[in-house]
Structure formats: C-alpha cells, structure tokens
N, C-alpha and C positions, 0 to 999 in steps of 0.2 A: 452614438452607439459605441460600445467597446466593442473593439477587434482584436481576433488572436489568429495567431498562426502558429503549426507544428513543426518541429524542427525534430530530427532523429526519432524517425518510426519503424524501429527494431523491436517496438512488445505490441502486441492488439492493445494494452492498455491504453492506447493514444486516439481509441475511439470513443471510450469511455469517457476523456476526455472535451472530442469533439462533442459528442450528442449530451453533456449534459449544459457546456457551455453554451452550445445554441439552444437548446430547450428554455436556459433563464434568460435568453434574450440577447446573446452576445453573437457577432458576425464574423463566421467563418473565410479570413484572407485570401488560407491557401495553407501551403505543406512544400516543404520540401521533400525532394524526391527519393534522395540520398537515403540508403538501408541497405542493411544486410541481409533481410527478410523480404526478396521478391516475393513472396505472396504476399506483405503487408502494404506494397505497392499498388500491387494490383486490387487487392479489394478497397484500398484507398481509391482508387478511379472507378469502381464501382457504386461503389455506397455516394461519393460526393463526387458526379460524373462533370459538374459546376465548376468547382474549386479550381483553383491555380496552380499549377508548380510551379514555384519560384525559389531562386534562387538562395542559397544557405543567407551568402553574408544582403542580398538584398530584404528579406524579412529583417534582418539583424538593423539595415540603414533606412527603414522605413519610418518614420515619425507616425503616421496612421495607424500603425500596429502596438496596442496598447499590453499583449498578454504573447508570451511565447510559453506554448505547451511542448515539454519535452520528455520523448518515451524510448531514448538512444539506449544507444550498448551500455549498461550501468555505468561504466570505469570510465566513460564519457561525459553524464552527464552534469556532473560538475562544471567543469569547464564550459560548456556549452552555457549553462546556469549563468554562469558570472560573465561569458561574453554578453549574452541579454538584457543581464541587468547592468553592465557599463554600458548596454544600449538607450537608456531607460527604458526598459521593459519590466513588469512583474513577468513573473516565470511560476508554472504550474507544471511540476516534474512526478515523474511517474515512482513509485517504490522502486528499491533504496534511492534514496538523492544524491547519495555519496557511498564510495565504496576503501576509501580510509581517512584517517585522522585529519592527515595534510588536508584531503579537498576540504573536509567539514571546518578546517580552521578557515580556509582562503573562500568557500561562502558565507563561513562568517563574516569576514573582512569586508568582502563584497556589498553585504546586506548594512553593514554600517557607513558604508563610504556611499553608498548611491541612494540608499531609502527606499529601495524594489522589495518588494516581497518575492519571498523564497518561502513557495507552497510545496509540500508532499503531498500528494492524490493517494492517501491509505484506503484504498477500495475495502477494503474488506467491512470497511465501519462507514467512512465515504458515503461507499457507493451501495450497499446493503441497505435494504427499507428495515430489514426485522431487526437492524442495528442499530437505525435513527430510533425504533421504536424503543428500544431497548433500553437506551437512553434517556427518552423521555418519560420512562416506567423507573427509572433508578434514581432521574433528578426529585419525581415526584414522590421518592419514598416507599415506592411500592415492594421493596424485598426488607425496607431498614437500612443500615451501614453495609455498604459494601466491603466485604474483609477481602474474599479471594477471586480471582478471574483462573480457569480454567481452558484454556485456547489450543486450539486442533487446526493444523495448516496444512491437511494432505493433500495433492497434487498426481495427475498423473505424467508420466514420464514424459511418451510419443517423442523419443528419440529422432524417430523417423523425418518429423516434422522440423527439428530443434538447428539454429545456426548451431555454426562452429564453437563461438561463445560462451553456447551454451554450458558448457563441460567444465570451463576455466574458471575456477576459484576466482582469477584476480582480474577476470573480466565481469564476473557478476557480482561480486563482491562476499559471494558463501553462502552458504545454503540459509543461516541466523542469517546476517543482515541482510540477504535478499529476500527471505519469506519471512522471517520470523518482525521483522520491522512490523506487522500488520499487529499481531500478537501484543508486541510490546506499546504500538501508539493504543490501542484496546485497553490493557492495565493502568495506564498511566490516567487513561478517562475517564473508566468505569469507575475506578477506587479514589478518584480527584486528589492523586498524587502527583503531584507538582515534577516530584524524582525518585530513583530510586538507586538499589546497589542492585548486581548480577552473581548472586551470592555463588549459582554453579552452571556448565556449561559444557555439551557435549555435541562433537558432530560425530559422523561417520558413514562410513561408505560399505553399504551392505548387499546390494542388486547390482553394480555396475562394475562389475571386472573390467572391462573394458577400457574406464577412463579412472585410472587410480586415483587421482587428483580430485574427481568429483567429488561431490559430499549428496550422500541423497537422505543425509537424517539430521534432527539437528532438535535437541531442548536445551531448555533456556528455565533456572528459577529466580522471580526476580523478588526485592522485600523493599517496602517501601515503610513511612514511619506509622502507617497505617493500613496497611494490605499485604498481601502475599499474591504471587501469581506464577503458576505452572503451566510454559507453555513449546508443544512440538509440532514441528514444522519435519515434513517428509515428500520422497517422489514415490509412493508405493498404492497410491491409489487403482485399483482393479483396473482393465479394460472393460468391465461387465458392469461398471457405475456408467449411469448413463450421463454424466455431466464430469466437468473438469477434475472435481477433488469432494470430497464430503466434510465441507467448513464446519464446525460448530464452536459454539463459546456456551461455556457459564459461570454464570456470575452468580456468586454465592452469597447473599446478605445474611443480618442476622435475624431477617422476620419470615425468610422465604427465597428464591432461586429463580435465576431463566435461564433459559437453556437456548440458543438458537441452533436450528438445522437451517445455515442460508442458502444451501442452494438445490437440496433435495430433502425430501421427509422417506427414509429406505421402509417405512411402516408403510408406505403408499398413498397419503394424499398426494396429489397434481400439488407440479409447480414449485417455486421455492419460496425463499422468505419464511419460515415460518418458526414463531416464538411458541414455547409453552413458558408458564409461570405458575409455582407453585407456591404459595401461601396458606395463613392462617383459613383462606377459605373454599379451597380445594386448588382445584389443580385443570387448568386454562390452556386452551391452544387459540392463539391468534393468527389471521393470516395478514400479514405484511403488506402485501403487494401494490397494495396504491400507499401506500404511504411517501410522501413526496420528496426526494433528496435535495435535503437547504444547504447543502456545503458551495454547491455552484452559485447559487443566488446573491449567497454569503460573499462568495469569492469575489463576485462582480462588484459587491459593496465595496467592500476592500477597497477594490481598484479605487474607486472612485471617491472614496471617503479618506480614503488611508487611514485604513482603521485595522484588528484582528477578530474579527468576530467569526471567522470560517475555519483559522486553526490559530494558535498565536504562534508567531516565531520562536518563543520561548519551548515551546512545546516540541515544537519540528525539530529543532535544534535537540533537545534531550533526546528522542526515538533515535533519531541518529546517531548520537554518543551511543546509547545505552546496547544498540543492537551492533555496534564496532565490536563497541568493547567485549559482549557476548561472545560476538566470533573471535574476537583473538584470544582469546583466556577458555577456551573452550577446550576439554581434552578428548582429545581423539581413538574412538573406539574402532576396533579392526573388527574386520569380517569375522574371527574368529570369534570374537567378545572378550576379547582382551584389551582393558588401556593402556597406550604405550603413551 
C-alpha cells in the first residue's frame, strides 16, 4: 500500500489532500505538527484523532513513506518540495507550488535529477465534481472547439481568522499566482493548450487600507495559439454568501457553453457542483455531486507506475511560469483607480 504523510499545514487545503488520498486507497503515516495556523492543528487531531505527529526531518528519512503532501507557508513550499524529493518521495503540494522564478527553476532541477513527481493539488478543477464533469462534456465534444474560458476566483477575506502571512505578497506569493494559478491550470485544459502568452495583467488593493502591500484583486488575459481566456481572482466576497467565495467558470465553444456555479447555485437549488450547458438543444442544469474525483486514483498510479496521467509535469511547470509571470508584469491599480 502507498503511504504519505503531511509536511507544512498552514492552508485547510491539506485535508483536502488527506481525505482524497485515503478515500483511493492510500495510508495515512501521519503529519507533522509544525504551523503557523493552531487551529489547523487542532482540527488535524480532531478529524485524524489516529494519526501520528512525527517529526519534520523523520517523515523526510523514512523509506515506508512513499508521497509527502505539502500545504506550508507558500514561499516555503518549494524548498520543502525538493527536500522530499532528494528524499525519494513524490510530493503532492498545495496552490501556488512556487512563489518565484528561482524556486520553479531549482524544482525543476529537482524533478530531473531524482525522477519524483512534483504534483500541484489545483482544487478548483481537482477537486470540483462539476469540473471533472465539465471536462468530460468538452473532451466529448459537447459545446464544439473550445475558444474562450471565462474564470471567477472570489474569496472571502476573514481577516480575523488569517496568519500573519497572510497580508505579505512575498509570503504568499500574490494575489495572481496564489488564486489566479486555479484560473490559469482551467485555460490551459479546457482549450488543450499546451501554453500560452499573458498578454495583460492587473492587481490592486481596494478594501484593505490597512495592509498596503496586500493585493485583494487581481485579472489576468491570457492568448493561446487557439484560445483566449479572461480571468479574476479577488477577496470581496460578502459575509452574507453562505460559503467561502462564489467560483464559477465558462467555457465558451463554438456549438454551445457551460457554465459552473461550484460551490453555491445564489438562484437557490441546495448544495454545490452544479453545471448548466447550453446547446443547439436547449439549455440543461446538471447536478455534480457524485461525480467521483480521479486526480487522486490517478495520482496513486503515478506513484507506482511512474507514469503522468493525473496532471503531466509538463503542464504544472507551465501554470507556474504562466501565473509568475502574470504577477510580475502586472500593473498596479490604486484605490483611487488610477495606474501607476
């Protein structure tokens, strides 16, 4: 049986993590304890009241530990990355992977010198059922050629709840390459462009007087040799939505449209997930929700085949690039709405 264990759990996303790896079958080691986020501690000993804390570098010298999941401080997890894969470990790392140039070159390096896989966990398509479906409606032809992906990444703030971190550009690595990454792995899969250019690019900070440095907005247009894609990523989601952020994507072909609402429908069906698709023969709402995520199953193959069939390195590698270079070429709008 393949084993993993968590290393740096600073985002809830590291549970996401855990519960899909054990769901396809894979054995939870343990977790290091180390975070910034005591509450992600604690509900780590709640949820997996079993599991082990164990030591940072003893995961790292463990031979029975096949997969190291990592969901640290962004501007960490690099490093952390390539100490597990000189461990032989595959590594399954949380959005952004890398928070500049230098890391993404030196996991490159990594990933060629030891043979590990270096996986990014893109939740938003990942771990989304009305996303796998969505997918599976776009390979089958069902809108035509995909030209353009339309992508919506809002967020709510909760300050209150947020590490220190949170606020620092060059601890999260920016508001594009930290949200917008989801945005950008979405264009590149929907349109089955290989790559693209970042033709324009803006952040800015518009609610947060407080921490001038922040960036709480951020679009990104990207043009590929066959697609186009418009997409914005923000922290201004209401406290009156009743869940995190209000996700949606569409994906615009030449026979027809989907649309997903994944995590709420605000027209009022229960529950999230949910696709509509508009075609030559009217116009469909789907509900998601059993639809089964193969990225993890995928993932496990991998391990054991050494194979790419769950994302290709090829591919992680572009999102990466693609959502850097976004943030640094990006021109900065002021609260007034003036760019300087």
């Amino acid at each position: 049986m393949v084993k993993f264990a968590a290393v740096g759990i600073d985002h809830t996303h590291i549970f996401d993590h855990i519960k899909g790896l054990t769901a396809a079958g894979a054995e939870f080691a343990g977790y290091c304890p180390q975070t910034t986020v005591p509450a992600i501690l604690e509900r780590m000993r709640d949820t997996y009241p079993q599991a082990k804390a164990l030591d940072r570098e003893a995961i790292f010298a463990d031979p029975s530990i096949d997969i190291v999941c990592i969901a640290a401080v962004p501007r960490d997890r690099a490093d952390l990355a390539i100490r597990a894969m000189e461990a032989g470990k595959d590594v399954m790392v949380d959005k952004p992977g890398v928070t500049t140039f230098e890391q993404l070159e030196r996991v490159k390096e990594a990933v060629s010198r030891t043979g590990r896989i270096f996986s990014v966990f893109f939740s938003e398509r990942l771990g989304v059922r009305s996303a796998v479906v969505a997918g599976k409606l776009v390979a089958d032809g069902a809108i035509g050629t995909v030209v353009q992906t339309l992508g919506m990444g809002p967020h709510k703030k909760q300050l209150v709840s947020r590490p220190d971190w949170f606020l620092k550009p060059e601890a999260y690595g920016g508001v594009i390459n930290d949200i917008a990454s989801h945005q950008i792995d979405q264009f590149l899969y929907y349109t089955g462009s290989e790559t693209a250019e970042v033709v324009a690019s803006s952040i800015g900070n518009f609610g947060t007087p407080q921490s001038a440095e922040f960036q709480d907005f951020g679009e990104v247009l990207l043009r590929s040799d066959r697609a186009s894609g418009y997409h914005r990523v923000d922290w201004f989601t209401p406290d009156g939505l009743p869940t995190w952020g209000d996700g949606r994507l569409t994906i615009l072909g030449t026979e027809g449209y989907i649309e997903l609402r994944k995590y709420i429908d605000i027209a009022g069906r229960p529950g999230k997930d949910h696709l509509f698709i508009v075609d030559g023969k009217g116009v469909r709402h789907m509900d998601c929700s059993g639809e089964p995520l193969d990225y993890f199953p995928a993932f496990l193959n991998d391990v054991r085949e050494r194979t790419e069939t769950a994302l290709s390195q090829r591919h992680v590698f572009e999102v990466c690039r693609l959502a850097l270079e976004a943030q640094a070429k990006a021109a900065v709008i002021t609260r007034a709405g003036a760019s300087r």
